[in-house]
gemmi code that builds the backbone of each chain (N, CA, C; Angstrom):
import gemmi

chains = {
    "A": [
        ("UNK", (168.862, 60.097, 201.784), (168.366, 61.473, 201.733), (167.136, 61.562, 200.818)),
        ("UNK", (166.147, 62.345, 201.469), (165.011, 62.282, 200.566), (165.056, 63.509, 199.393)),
        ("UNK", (165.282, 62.673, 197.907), (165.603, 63.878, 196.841), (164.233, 63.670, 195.382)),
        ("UNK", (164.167, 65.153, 195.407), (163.283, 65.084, 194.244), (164.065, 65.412, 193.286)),
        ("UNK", (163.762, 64.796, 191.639), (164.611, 65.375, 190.967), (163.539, 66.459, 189.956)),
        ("UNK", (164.276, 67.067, 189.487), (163.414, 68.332, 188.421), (164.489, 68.211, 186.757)),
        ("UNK", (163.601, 67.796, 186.460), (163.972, 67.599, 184.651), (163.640, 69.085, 184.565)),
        ("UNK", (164.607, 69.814, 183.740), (164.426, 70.912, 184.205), (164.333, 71.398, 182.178)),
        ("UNK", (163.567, 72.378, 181.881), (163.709, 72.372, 180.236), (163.830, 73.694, 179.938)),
        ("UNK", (164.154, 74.222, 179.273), (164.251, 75.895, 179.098), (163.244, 76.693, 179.078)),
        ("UNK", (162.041, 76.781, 178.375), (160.514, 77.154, 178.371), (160.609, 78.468, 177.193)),
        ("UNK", (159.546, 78.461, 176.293), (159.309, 78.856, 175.582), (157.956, 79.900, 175.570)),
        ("UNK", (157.727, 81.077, 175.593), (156.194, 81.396, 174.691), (155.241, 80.768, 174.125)),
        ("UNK", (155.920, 79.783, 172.832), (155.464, 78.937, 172.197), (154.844, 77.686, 172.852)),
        ("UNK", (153.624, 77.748, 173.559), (152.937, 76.632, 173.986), (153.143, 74.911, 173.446)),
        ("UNK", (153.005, 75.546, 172.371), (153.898, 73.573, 171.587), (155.040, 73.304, 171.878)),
        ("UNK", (155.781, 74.123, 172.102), (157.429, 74.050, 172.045), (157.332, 73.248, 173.635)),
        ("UNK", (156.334, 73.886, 174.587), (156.572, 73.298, 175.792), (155.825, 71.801, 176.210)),
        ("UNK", (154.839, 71.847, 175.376), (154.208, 70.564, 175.283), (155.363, 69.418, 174.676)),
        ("UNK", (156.143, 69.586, 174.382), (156.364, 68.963, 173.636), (158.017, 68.104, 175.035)),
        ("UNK", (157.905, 68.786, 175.844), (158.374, 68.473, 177.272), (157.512, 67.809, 178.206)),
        ("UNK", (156.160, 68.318, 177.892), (155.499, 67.225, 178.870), (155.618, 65.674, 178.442)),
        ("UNK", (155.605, 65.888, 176.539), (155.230, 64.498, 176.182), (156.603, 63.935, 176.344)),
        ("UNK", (157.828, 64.459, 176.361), (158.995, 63.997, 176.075), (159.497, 63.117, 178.309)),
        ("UNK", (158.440, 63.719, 178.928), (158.996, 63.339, 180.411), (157.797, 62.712, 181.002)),
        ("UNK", (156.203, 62.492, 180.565), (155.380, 61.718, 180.799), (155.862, 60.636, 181.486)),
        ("UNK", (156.434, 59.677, 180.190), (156.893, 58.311, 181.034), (157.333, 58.436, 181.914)),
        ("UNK", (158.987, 59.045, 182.454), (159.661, 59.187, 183.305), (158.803, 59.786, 184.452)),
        ("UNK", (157.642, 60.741, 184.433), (157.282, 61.080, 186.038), (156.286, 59.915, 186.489)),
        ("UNK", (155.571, 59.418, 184.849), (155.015, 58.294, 185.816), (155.740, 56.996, 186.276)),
        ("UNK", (157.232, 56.870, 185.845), (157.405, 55.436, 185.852), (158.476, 55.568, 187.316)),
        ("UNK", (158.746, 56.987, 187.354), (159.956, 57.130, 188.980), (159.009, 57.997, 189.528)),
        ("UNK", (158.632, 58.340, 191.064), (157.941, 59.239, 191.757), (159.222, 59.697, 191.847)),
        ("UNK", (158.761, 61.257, 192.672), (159.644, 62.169, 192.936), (160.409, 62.836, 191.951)),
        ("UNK", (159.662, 62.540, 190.866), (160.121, 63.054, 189.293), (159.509, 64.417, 189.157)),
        ("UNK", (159.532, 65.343, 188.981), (158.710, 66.706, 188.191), (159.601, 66.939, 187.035)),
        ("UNK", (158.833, 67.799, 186.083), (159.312, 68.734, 185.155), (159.187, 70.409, 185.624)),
        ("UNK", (160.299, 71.235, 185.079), (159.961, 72.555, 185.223), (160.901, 72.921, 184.578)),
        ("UNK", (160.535, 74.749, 184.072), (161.396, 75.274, 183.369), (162.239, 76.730, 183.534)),
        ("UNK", (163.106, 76.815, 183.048), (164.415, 77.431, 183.533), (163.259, 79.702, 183.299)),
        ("UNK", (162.613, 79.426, 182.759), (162.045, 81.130, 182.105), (160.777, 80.586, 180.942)),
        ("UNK", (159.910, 81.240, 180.828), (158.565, 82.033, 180.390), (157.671, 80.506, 179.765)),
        ("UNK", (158.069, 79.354, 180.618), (156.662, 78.103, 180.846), (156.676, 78.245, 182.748)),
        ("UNK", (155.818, 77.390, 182.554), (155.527, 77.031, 184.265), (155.052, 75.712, 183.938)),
        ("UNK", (155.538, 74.761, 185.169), (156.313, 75.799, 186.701), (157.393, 76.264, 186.553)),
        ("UNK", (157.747, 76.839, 187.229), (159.204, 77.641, 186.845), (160.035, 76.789, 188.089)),
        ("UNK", (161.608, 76.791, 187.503), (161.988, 76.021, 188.630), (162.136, 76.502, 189.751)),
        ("UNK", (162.101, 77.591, 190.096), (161.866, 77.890, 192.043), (160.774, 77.742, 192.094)),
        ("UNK", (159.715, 77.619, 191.460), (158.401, 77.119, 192.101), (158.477, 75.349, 192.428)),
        ("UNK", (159.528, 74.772, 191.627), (159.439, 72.942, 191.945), (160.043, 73.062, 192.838)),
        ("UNK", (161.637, 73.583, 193.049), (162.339, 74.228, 194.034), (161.680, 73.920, 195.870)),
        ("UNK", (160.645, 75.251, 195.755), (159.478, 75.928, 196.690), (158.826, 74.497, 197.234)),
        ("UNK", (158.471, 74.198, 196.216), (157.218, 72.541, 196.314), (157.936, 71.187, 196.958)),
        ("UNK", (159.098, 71.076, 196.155), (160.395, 70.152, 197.142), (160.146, 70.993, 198.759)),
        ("UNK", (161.000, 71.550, 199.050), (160.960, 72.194, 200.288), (159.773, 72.163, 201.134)),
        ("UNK", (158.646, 72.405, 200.498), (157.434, 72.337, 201.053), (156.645, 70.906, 201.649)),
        ("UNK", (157.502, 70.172, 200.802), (156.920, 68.668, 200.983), (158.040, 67.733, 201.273)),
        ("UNK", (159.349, 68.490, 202.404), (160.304, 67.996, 203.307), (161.182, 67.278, 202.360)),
        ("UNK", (161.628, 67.594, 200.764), (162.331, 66.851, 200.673), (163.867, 68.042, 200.977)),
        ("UNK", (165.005, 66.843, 201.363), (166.283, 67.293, 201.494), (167.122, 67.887, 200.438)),
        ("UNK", (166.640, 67.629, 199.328), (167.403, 67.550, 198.878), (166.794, 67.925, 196.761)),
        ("UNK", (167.154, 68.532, 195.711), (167.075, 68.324, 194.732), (167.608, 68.316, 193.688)),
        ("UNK", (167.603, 67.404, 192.549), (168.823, 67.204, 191.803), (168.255, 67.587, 189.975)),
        ("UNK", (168.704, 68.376, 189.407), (168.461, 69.057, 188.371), (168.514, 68.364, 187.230)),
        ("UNK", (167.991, 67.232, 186.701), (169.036, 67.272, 185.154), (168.157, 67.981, 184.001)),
        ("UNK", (169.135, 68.714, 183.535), (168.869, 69.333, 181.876), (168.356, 69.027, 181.043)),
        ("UNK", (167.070, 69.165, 180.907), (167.095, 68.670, 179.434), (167.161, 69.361, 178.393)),
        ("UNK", (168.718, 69.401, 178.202), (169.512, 70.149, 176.775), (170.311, 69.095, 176.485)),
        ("UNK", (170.521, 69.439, 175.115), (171.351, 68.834, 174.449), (173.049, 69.169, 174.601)),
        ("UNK", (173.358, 70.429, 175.624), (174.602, 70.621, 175.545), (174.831, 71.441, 176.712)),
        ("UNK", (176.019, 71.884, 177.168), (176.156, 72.631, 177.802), (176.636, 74.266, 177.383)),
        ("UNK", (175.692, 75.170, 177.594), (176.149, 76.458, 177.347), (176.155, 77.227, 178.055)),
        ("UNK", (175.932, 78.682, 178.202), (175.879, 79.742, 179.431), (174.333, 78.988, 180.060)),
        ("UNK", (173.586, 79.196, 180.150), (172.504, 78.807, 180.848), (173.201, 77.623, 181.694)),
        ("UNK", (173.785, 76.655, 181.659), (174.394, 75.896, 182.101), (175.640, 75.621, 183.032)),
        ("UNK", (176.146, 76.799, 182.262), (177.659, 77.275, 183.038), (177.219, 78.370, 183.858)),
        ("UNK", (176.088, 78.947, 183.725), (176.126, 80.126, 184.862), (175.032, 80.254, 185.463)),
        ("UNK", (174.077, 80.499, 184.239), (172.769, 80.434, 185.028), (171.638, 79.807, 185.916)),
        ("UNK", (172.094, 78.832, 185.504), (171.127, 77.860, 186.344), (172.237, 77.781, 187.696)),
        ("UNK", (173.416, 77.432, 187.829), (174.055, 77.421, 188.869), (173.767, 78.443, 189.956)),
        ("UNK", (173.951, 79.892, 189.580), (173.345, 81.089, 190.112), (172.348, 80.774, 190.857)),
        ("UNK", (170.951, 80.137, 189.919), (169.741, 80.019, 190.576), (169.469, 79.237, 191.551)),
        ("UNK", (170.118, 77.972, 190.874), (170.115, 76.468, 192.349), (170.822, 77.337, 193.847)),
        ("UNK", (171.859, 78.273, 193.594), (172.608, 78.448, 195.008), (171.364, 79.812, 195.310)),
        ("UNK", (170.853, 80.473, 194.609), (170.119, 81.086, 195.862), (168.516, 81.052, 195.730)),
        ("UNK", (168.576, 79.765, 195.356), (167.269, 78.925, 196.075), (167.244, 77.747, 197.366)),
        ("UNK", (168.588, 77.124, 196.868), (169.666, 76.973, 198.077), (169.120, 77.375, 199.022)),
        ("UNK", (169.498, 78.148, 199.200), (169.644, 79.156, 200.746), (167.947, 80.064, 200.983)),
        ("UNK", (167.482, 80.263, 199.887), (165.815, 81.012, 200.530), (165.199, 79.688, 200.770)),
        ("UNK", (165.008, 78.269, 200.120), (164.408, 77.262, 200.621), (165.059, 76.539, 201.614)),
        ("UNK", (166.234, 76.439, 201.715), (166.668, 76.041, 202.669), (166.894, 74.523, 202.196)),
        ("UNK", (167.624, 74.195, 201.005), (167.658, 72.820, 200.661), (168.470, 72.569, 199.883)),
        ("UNK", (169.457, 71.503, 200.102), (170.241, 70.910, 198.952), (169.919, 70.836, 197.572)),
        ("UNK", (170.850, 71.184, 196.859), (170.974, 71.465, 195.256), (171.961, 70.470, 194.594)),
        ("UNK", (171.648, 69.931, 193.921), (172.565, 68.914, 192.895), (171.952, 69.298, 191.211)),
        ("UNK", (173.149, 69.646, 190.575), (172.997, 70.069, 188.894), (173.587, 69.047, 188.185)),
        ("UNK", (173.119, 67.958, 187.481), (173.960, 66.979, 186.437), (174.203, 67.579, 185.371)),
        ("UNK", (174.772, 66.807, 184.465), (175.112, 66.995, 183.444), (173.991, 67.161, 182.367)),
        ("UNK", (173.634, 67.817, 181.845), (172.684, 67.662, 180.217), (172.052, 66.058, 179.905)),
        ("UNK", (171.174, 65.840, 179.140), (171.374, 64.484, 178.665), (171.644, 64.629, 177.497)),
        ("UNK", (172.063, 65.602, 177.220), (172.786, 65.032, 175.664), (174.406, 64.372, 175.565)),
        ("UNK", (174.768, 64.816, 177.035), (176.227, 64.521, 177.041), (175.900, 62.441, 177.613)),
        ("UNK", (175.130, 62.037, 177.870), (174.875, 60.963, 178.731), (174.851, 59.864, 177.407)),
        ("UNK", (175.594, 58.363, 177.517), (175.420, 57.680, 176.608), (173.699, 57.201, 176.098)),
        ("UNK", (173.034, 57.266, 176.883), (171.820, 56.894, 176.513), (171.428, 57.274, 174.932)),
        ("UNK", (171.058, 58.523, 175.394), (171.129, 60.030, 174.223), (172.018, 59.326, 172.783)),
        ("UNK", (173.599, 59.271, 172.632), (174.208, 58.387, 171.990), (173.672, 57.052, 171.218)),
        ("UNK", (172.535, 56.668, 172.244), (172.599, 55.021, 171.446), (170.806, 55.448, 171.111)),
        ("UNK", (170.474, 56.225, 171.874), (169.182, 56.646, 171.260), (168.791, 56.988, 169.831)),
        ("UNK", (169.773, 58.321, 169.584), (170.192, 58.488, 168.093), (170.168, 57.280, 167.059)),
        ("UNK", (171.203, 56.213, 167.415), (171.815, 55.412, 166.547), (169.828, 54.563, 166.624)),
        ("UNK", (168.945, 54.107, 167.306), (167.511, 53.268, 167.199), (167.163, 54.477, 166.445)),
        ("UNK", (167.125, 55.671, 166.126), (166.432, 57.083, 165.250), (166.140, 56.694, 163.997)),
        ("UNK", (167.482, 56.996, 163.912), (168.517, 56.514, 162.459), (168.604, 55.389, 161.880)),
        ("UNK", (168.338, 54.317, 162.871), (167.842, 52.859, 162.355), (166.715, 52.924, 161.723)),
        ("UNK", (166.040, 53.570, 161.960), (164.222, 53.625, 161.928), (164.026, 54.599, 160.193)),
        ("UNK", (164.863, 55.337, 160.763), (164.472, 56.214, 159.298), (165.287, 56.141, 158.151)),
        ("UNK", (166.335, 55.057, 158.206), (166.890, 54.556, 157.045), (165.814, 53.983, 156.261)),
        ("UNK", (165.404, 52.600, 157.080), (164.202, 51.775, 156.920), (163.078, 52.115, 156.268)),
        ("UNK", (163.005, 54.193, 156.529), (161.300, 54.286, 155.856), (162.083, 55.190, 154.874)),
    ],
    "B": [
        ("UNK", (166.740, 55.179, 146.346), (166.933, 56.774, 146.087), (168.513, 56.534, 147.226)),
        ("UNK", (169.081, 57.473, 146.455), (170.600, 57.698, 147.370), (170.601, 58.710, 148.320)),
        ("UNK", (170.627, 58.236, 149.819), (169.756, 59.344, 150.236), (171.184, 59.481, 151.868)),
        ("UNK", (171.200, 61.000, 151.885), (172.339, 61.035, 153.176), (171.594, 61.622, 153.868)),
        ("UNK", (172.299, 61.468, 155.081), (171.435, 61.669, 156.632), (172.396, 62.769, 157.006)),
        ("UNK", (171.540, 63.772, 157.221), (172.392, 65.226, 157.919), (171.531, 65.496, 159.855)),
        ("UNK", (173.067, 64.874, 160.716), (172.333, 65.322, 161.710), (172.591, 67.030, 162.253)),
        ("UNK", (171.157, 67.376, 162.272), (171.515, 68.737, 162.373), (171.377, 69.818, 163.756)),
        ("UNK", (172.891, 70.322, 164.049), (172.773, 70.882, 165.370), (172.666, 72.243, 165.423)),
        ("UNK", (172.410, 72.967, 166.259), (172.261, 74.526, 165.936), (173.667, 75.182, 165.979)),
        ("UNK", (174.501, 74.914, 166.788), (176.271, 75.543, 166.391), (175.945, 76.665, 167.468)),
        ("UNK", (177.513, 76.902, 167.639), (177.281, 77.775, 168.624), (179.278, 78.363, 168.589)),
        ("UNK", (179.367, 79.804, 169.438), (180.469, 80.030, 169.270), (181.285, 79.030, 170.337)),
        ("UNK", (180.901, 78.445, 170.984), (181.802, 77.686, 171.933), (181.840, 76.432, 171.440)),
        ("UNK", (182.943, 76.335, 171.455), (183.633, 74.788, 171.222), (183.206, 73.881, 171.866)),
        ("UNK", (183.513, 74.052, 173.016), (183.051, 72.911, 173.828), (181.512, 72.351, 173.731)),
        ("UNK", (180.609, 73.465, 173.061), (179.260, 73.175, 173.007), (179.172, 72.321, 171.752)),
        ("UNK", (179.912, 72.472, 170.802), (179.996, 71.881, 169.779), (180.405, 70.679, 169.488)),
        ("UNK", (181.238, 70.533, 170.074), (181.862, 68.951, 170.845), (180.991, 68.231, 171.040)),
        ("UNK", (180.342, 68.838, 172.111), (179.229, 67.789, 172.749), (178.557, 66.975, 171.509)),
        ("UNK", (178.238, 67.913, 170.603), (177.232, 67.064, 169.826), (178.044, 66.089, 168.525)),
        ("UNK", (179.674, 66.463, 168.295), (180.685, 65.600, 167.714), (180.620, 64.148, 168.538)),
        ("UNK", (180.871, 64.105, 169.828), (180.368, 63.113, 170.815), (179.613, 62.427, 170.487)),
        ("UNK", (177.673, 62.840, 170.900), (176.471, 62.603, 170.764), (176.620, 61.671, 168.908)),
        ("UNK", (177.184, 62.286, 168.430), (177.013, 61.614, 167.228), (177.850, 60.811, 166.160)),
        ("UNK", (178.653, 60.620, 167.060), (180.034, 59.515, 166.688), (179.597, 58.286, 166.561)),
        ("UNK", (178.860, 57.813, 167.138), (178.690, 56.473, 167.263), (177.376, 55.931, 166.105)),
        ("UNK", (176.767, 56.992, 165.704), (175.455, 56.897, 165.232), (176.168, 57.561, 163.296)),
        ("UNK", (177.285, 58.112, 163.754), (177.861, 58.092, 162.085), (178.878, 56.798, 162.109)),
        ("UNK", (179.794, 56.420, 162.909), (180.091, 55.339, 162.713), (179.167, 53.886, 162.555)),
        ("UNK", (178.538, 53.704, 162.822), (177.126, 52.889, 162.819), (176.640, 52.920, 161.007)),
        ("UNK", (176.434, 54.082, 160.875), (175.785, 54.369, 159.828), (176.167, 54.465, 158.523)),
        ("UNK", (176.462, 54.340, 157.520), (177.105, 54.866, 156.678), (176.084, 56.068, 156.318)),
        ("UNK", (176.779, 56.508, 155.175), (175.782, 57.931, 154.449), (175.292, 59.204, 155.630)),
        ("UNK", (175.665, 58.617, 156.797), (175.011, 59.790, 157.907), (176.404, 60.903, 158.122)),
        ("UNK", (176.214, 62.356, 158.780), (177.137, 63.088, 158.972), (176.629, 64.373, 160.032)),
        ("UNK", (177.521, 65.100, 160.779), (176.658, 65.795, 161.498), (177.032, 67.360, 160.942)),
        ("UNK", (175.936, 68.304, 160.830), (175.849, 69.445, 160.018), (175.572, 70.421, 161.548)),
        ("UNK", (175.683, 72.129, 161.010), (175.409, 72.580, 161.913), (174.320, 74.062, 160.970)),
        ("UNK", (173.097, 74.203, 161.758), (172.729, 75.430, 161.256), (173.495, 76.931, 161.335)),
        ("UNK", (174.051, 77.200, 162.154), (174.673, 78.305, 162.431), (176.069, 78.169, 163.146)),
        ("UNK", (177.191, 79.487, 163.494), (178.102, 79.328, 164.119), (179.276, 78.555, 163.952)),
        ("UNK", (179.009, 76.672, 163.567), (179.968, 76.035, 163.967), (180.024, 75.492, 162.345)),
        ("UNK", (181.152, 74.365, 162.411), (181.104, 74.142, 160.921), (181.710, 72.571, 161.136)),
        ("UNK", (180.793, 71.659, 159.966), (180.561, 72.040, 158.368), (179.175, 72.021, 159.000)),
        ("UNK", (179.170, 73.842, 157.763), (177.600, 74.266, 158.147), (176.524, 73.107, 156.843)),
        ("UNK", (175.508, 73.298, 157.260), (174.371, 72.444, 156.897), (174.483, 72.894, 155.127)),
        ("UNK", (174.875, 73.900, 154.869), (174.743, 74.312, 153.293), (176.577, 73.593, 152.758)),
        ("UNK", (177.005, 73.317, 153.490), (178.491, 72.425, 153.193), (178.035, 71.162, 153.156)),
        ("UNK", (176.712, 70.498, 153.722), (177.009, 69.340, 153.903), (176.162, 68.777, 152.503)),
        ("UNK", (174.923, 69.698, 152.315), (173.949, 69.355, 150.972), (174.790, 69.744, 149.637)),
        ("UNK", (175.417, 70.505, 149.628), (176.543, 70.721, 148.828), (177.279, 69.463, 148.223)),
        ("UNK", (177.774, 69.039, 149.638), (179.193, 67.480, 149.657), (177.608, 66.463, 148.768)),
        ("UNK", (176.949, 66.763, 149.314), (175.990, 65.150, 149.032), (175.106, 65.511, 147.646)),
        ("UNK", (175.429, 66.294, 147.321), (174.987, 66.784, 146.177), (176.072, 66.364, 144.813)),
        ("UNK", (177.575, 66.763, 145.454), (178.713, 66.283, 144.437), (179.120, 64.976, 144.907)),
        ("UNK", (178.764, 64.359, 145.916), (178.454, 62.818, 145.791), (177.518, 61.714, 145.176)),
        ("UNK", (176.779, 62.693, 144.395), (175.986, 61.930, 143.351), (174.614, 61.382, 144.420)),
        ("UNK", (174.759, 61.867, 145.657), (173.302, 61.486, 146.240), (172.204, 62.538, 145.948)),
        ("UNK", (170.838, 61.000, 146.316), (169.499, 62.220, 145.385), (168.701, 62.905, 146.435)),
        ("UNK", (168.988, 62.685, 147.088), (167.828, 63.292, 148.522), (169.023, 63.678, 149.672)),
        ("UNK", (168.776, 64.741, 150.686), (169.461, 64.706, 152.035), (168.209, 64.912, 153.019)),
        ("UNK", (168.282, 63.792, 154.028), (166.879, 63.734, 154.882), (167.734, 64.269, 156.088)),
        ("UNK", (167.192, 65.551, 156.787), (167.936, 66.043, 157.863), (167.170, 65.947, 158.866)),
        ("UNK", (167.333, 65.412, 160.002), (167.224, 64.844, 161.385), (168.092, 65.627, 162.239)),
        ("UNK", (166.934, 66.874, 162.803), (167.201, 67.961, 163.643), (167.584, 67.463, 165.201)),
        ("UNK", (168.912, 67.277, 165.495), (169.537, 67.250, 167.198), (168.564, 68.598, 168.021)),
        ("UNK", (167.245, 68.435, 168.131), (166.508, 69.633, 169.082), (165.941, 68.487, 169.737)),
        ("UNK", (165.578, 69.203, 170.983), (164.409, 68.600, 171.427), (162.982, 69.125, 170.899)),
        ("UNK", (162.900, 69.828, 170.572), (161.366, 70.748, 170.540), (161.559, 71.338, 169.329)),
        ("UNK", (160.200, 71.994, 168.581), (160.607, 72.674, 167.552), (159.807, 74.017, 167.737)),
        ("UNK", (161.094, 74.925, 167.510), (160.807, 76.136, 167.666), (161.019, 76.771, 165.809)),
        ("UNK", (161.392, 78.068, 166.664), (161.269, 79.202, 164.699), (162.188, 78.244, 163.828)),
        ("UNK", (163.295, 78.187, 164.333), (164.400, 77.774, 163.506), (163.808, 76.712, 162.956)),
        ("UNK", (162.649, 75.703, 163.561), (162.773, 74.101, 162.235), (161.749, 74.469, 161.884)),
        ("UNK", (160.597, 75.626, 162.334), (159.109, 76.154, 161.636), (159.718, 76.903, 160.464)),
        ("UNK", (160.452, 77.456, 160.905), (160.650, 78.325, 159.476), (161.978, 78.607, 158.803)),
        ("UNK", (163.092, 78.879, 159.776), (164.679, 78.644, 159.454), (164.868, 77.902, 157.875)),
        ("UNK", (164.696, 76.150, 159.067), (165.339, 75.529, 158.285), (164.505, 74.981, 157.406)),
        ("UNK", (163.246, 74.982, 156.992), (162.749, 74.646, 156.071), (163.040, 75.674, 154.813)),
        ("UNK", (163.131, 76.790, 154.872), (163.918, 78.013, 153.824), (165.119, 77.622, 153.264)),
        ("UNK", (165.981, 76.931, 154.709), (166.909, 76.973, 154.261), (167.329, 75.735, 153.276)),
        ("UNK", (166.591, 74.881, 153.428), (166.504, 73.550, 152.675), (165.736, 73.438, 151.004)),
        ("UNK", (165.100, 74.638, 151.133), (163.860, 75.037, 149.954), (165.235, 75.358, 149.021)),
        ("UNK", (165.795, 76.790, 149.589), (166.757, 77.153, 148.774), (168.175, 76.290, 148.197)),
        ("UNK", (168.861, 75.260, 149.376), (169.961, 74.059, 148.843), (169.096, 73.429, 147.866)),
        ("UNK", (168.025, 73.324, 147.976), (167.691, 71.882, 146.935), (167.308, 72.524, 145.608)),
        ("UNK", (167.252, 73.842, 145.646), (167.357, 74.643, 144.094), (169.231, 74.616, 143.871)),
        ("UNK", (169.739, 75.272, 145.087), (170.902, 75.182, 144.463), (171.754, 73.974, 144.298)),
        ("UNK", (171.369, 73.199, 144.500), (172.402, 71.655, 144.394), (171.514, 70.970, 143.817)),
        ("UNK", (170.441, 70.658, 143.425), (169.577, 70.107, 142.597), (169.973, 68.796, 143.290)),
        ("UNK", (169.043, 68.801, 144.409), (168.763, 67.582, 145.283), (167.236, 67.259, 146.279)),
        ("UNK", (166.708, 66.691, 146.463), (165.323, 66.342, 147.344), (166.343, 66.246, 148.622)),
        ("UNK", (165.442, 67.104, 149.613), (165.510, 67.083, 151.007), (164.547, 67.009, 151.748)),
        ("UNK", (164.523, 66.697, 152.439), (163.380, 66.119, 153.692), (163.888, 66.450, 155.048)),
        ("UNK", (162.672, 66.841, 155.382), (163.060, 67.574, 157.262), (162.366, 66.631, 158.125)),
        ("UNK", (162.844, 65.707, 158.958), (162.008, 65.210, 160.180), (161.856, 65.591, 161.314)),
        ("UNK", (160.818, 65.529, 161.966), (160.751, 65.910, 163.214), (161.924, 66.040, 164.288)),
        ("UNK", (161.973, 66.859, 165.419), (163.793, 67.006, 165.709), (163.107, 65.709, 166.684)),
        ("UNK", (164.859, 65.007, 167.465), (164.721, 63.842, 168.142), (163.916, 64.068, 169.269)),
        ("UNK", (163.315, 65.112, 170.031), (163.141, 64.998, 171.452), (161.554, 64.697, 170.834)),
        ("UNK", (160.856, 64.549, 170.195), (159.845, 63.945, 170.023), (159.375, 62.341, 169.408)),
        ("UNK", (160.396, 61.919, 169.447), (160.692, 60.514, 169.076), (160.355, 59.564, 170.560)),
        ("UNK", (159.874, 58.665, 170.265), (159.691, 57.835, 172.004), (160.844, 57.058, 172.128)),
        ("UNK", (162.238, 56.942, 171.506), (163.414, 56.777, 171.647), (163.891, 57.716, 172.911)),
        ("UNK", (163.559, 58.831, 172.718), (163.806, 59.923, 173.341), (163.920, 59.679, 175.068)),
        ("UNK", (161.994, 59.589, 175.048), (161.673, 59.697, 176.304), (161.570, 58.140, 176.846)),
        ("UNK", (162.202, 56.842, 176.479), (162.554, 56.078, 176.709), (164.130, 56.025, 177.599)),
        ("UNK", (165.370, 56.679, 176.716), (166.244, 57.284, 177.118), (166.601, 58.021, 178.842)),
        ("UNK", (165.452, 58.598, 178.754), (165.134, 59.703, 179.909), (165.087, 58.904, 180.875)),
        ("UNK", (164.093, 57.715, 180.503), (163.721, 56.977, 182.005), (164.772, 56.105, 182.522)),
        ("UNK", (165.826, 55.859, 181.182), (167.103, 55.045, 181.975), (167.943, 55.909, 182.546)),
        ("UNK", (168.203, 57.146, 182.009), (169.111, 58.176, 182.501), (168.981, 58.692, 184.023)),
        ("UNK", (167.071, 58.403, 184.538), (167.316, 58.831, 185.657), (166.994, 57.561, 186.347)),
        ("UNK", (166.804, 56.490, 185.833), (166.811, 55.301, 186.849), (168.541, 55.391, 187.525)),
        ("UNK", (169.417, 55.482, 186.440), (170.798, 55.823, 187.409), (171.094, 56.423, 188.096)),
        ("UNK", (170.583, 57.921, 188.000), (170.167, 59.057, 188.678), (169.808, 58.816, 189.997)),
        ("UNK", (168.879, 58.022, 189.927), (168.264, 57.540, 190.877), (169.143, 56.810, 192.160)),
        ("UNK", (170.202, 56.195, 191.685), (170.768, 54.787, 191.888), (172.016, 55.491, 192.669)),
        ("UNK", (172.183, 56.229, 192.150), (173.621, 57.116, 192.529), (173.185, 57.963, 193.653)),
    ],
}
model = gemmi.Model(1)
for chain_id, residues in chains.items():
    chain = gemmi.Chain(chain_id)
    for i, (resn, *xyz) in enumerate(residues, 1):
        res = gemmi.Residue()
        res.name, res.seqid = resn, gemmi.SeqId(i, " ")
        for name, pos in zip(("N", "CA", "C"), xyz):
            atom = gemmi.Atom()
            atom.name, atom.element = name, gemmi.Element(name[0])
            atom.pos, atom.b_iso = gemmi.Position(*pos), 0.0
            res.add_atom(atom)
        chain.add_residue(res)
    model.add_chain(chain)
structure = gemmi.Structure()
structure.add_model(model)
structure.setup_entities()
């Protein structure tokens, strides 16, 4: 199935706050295609516009992961809400993962942090 | 310098959100000695419990390493107040680092998380 995924980030006012998502998913869109970033309210793109752009460019299918550190209402409700009725106005499969904060990566990421700044 | 590591999460009334980051940081306090995870708000042991403990542990500095991705009001201005004021009242040096989602640990992380992503 052809799937784009959307790193999806909350979005801020604060222009740095959102930059700070481009620099954090750079690697990842250049190192996997079919990668975007977008955000959940007040950055762009917003995610029914990546949503819109999947659909537009035949993919089947798109798969969300979070980039939060946890799961909260935005997580438990809201974004779910949004994937199902974009769902259905684009006309395309929706898949929501888990956060990456819940993902071991995240876990062992911390622990190289913390290595680093004992050290200095 | 005797120095403890406060990882610091924002707290929240849900448990389960709070968890997550007990999780996220189990492995990186077991790993570590002197490290512990604090919370700014909501959940507990709040961040003024933890400079407190490391204060009557005879340590001279607490370097806190913000669990955000991005930095918004809370690490512009929050928690640097709030760290101004512990280190008058516990008569200790504290240090704020950048939160993790700007670390290239980070966005290293990302690209394995969705190479599986990918895979699945």
């Amino acid at each position: 199935m052809k799937e784009k995924i959307i790193l999806l980030a909350h979005g801020s006012s604060d222009s740095n706050w959102s930059d700070t998502f481009v620099r954090l998913t750079e690697k990842a869109c250049a190192t996997h295609a079919h990668v975007t970033l977008g955000f959940m309210e007040l950055s762009s793109p917003s995610l029914e516009s990546c949503v819109a752009e999947a659909s537009k460019e035949a993919y089947e299918c798109v798969t969300v992961l979070p980039l939060f550190l946890a799961k909260g209402k935005h997580l438990k409700k809201d974004v779910p809400a949004m994937l199902e009725n974009y769902a259905k106005t684009y006309d395309i499969q929706t898949r929501l993962l888990p956060p990456i904060g819940e993902h071991p990566a995240l876990s062992q990421a911390l622990v190289s942090i913390i290595e680093e700044t004992v050290q200095n």
